[in-house]
C-alpha positions, -999 to +999 in steps of 0.1 A: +000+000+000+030+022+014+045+016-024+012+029-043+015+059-024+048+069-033+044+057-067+011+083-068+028+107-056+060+106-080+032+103-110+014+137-092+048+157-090+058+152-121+031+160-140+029+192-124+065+199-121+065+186-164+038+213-170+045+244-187+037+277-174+003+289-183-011+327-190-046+324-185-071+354-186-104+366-199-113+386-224-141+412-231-158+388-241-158+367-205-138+339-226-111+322-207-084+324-228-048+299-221-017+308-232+007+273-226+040+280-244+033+284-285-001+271-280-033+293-274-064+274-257-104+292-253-126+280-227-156+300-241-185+316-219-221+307-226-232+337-246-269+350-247-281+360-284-292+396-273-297+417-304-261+434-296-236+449-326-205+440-330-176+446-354-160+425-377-126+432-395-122+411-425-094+412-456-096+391-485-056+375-490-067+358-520-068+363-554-105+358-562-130+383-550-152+367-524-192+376-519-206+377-483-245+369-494-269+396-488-236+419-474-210+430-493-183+416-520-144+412-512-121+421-539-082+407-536-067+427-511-100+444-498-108+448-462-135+458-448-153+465-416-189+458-405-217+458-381-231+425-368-253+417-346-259+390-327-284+375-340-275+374-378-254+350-395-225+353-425-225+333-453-197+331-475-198+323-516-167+303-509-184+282-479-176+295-443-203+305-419-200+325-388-227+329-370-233+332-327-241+301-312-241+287-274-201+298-267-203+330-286-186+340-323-187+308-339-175+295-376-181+269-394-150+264-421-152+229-436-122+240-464-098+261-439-104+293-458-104+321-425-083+327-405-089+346-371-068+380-365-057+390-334-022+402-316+002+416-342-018+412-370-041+436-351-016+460-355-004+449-395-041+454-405-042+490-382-073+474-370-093+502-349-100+499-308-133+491-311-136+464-332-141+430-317-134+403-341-111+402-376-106+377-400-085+369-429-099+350-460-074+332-474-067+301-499-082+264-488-063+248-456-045+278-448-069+290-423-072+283-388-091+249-398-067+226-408-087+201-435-068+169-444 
């Protein structure tokens, strides 16, 4: 018994001694977000659909022009900022959806074509304060999604 114990406890210390240091905080969004080394993990907050705007950076990296039904039309090397709201939905010519679900901003990218914005490309884009989201459009698995 005396030996599961110390072998239980050896297991315990170095798993937490073998974990990396994590950076966890929330955004304005009540997300927890996890920085662990080169890796970023969300822990979303249950979101509430009510009626509220929200702004959305997007640039098309491609070279096709890309048509957001019943928005707007992305030429190569557009950008473009909208209003959202919350209980609306984006549907791409090219496949992607975003929409707000349960946890929030949610996309549905089957092909890999967007890619979500944020630290330093915040700055490369001179994306403004009060925008909340941005997104890159860019060729089939080079998005966030990785497709096989």
């Amino acid at each position: 018994m005396k030996l599961k114990s110390i072998i239980l406890t050896l297991g315990i210390l170095s798993f937490l001694f073998g974990c990396k240091n994590d950076n966890r905080f929330k955004d304005k969004h009540g997300n927890e977000i996890i920085d662990k080394g080169d890796e970023t993990f969300i822990i979303p907050a249950e979101y509430k659909k009510t009626g509220a705007l929200y702004k959305i950076f997007f640039r098309n990296e491609t070279d096709k022009t890309v048509n957001i039904k019943d928005k707007f039309t992305l030429k190569p090397n557009e950008e473009r900022i909208i209003e959202f709201v919350d209980t609306d939905s984006i549907l791409f010519d090219i496949g992607p959806k975003i929409y707000f679900g349960d946890n929030g901003l949610e996309v549905d990218d089957k092909k890999g074509e967007l890619a979500g914005i944020g630290r330093e490309y915040w700055e490369k884009y001179n994306v403004p304060d009060d925008v909340e989201y941005g997104f890159v459009i860019v060729n089939p698995s080079e998005g966030d999604i990785q497709t096989e």
